[in-house]
Residue, then its C-alpha position, 0 to 999 in steps of 0.5 A: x924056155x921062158x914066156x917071156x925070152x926070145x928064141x935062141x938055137x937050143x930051141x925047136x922053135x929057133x930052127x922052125x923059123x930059119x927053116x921056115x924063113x930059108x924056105x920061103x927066101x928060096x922060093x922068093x928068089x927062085x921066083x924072081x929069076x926063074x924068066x932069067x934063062x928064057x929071056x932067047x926063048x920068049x924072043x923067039x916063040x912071042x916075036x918080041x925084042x930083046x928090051x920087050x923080053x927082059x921086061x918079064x925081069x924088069x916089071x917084076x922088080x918093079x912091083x916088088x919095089x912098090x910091094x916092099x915099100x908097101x908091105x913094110x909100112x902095113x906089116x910095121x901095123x898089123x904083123x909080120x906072118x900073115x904077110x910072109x905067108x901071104x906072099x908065097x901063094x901069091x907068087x905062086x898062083x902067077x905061075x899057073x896063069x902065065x902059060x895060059x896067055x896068048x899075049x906077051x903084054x899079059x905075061x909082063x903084067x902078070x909078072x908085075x903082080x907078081x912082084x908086087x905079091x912076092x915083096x910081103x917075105x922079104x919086106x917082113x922077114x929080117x923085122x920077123x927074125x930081130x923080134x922074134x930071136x935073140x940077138x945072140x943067135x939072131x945073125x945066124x937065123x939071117x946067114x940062112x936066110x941071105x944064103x937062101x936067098x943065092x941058093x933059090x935065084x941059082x935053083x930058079x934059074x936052072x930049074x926053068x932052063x932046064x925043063x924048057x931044053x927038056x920039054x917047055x918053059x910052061x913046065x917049069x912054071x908049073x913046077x914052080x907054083x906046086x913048089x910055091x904051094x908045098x913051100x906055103x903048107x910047110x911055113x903055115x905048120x912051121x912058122x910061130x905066130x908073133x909074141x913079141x910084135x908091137x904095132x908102130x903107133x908112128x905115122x907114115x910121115x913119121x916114117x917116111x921123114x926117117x927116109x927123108x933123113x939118109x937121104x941128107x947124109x952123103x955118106x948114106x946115100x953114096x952107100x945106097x948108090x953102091x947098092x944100085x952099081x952093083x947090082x946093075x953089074x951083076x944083073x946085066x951081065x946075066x941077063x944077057x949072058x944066054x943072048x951071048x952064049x947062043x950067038x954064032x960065036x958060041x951056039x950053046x943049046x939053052x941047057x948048057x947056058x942054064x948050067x952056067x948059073x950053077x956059079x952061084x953056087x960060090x955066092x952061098x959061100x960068099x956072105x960066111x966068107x966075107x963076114x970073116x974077113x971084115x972081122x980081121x981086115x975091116x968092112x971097107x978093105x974087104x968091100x973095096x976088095x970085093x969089088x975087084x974080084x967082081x970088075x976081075x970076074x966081069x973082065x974074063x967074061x970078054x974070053x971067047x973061050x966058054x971055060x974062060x967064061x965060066x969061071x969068070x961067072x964063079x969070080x963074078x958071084x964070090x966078089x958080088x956077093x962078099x961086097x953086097x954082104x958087107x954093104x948091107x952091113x955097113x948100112x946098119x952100122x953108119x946110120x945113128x937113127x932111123x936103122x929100120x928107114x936105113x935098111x929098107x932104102x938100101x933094099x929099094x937102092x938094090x932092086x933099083x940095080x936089078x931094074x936097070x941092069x935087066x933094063x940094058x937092052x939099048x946097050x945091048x942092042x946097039x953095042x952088043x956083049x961088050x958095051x955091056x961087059x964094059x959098062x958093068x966093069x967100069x961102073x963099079x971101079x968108077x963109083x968105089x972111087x968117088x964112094x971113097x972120097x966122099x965118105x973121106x970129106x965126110x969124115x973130115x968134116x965130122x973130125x974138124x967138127x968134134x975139133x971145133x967143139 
């Protein structure tokens, strides 16, 4: 390979960065929804409400926010590398302080910088993998990448079950940090340096004036909304899942309720799926597509039969994650300017979902599993329906333009 070529799939350096980056996104999702199943347990071993236990979820989201918007503007500056390797100690280190504390306020502090700590991978790693290989054989280090990213939030969240049905959640946090740490030495010898990273002279007004500019496009922020609906669905519905299945009406043990997020198994297949489709079908007949399969899935969830459930889980991940595949796409391809501004609202509009959606126990706490069953169905049909029509005024208005002209 030539000095000056980027990295294609016949090089050895091609698949050390997608192992290396699909390892790291594993972990990173492994970690952000490893407290997923023990929201019951936290109840009750901390004396704490629901809404004060979902926090564990919710604080993290938080700080990862913050970190994106931070690490994204700072790796623009002085590199991508030292920031994704960064990023997987500093989420695993948590991981061993977390069952050291008495109080549950430190537990949600701790998992706020965690989330701060953890944004470094995923604020660097897409701009990391456009730099670094080439367009060609770009989409499939990013498949990987995005299919880690299912492959690690479905790992995390058994895992940690699991071991707390078995032995004790501290466990699985411990097991969580040595993973994070073997994860680290492997992304140190894998991982090239940068060759062609160039440091952005632009100012952060500048940059942030290019964020300013998609939030003036309706069509743009309507996408972005979408982000933030979907996102609130999915995650609601899970993070209350275990508090529903371990109710009278059910009784599972909380290993049974981990192997329920074995279902992400057909989001890992959900993404390849969809990009297929939007080739022959279009992106926004397959989105609206997606989004029926998910309100499907959502609806069979209200079963008092648990293979009812289930299934309807495994229908919630295909339909969630084809649309927000085809969403993120359709983010890059609406924007004329600003591409990099664009993608990064759209991440930021996504975990705004996950905080809202872990954020539900008010809905939960005075309706109990179906206000939230009925919100996330609703919400998503409610809003594709406007998403439709702004985006037709849109380009009504675009279309009389280029008339008028």
């Amino acid at each position: 390979m030539k000095e000056d070529n980027k990295y294609g799939v016949k090089d050895i350096y091609f698949w050390r960065i997608s192992f290396a980056l699909a390892l790291g996104s594993f972990f990173i999702f492994a970690s952000l929804y490893a407290v997923q199943p023990l929201s019951s347990v936290f109840v009750r071993e901390f004396q704490v409400s629901v809404s004060q236990s979902t926090l564990t979820i919710s604080m993290n989201i938080v700080g990862l926010i913050i970190g994106l918007i931070i690490f994204g503007f700072i790796s623009d500056r002085i590199g991508r590398t030292i920031f994704i390797k960064l990023s997987l100690i500093g989420a695993a280190i948590p991981f061993l302080l977390i069952p050291m504390v008495d109080h549950f306020i430190l537990i949600i502090m701790l998992r706020f910088v965690q989330g701060l700590l953890l944004a470094g991978l995923p604020a660097a790693a897409l701009a990391y993998i456009s730099e670094e290989i080439d367009q060609r054989s770009a989409s499939i280090a990013t498949a990987l990448y995005i299919s880690s990213n299912a492959l690690g939030g479905m790992v995390g969240r058994v895992l940690t079950g699991s071991l707390a049905a078995e032995f004790s959640w501290e466990i699985g946090f411990y097991v969580l940090a040595g993973l994070g740490v073997i994860i680290f030495i492997i992304m140190t010898l894998l991982l090239p340096r940068s060759k062609f990273f160039q440091s952005s002279k632009v100012s952060i007004g500048k940059d942030l004036q290019g964020m300013a500019y998609h939030l003036k496009d309706p069509s743009m922020i309507v996408v972005f909304g979408l982000g933030v609906i979907l996102q609130y669905a999915f995650t609601s519905i899970w993070t209350f899942l275990p508090f529903h299945l371990e109710s009278d009406g059910f009784s599972m043990s909380l290993q049974g309720i981990s192997n329920t997020f074995y279902a992400y198994g057909l989001g890992i297949i959900g993404a390849p799926i969809a990009g297929w489709l939007a080739s022959r079908l279009g992106i926004s007949n397959v989105q609206v597509g997606g989004i029926v399969v998910l309100c499907l899935g959502i609806a069979l969830t209200f079963s008092s039969s648990v293979s009812i459930i289930v299934i309807g889980l495994c229908v919630i991940c295909l339909g969630f994650f084809t649309t927000h595949s085809l969403t993120a796409a359709s983010v890059t391809e609406r924007a004329t300017h600003h591409k990099g501004s664009a993608s990064s609202l759209y991440l930021v509009s996504y975990y705004i979902g996950v905080t809202l959606g872990s954020s539900a126990g008010p809905v939960w706490n005075i309706f109990g599993w179906g206000g939230i069953v009925t919100t996330a169905l609703l919400l998503p049909l409610i809003y594709i329906i406007v998403k439709q029509y702004v985006q037709f005024r849109v380009d009504q208005k675009r279309e009389n333009k280029k008339t008028a002209i």
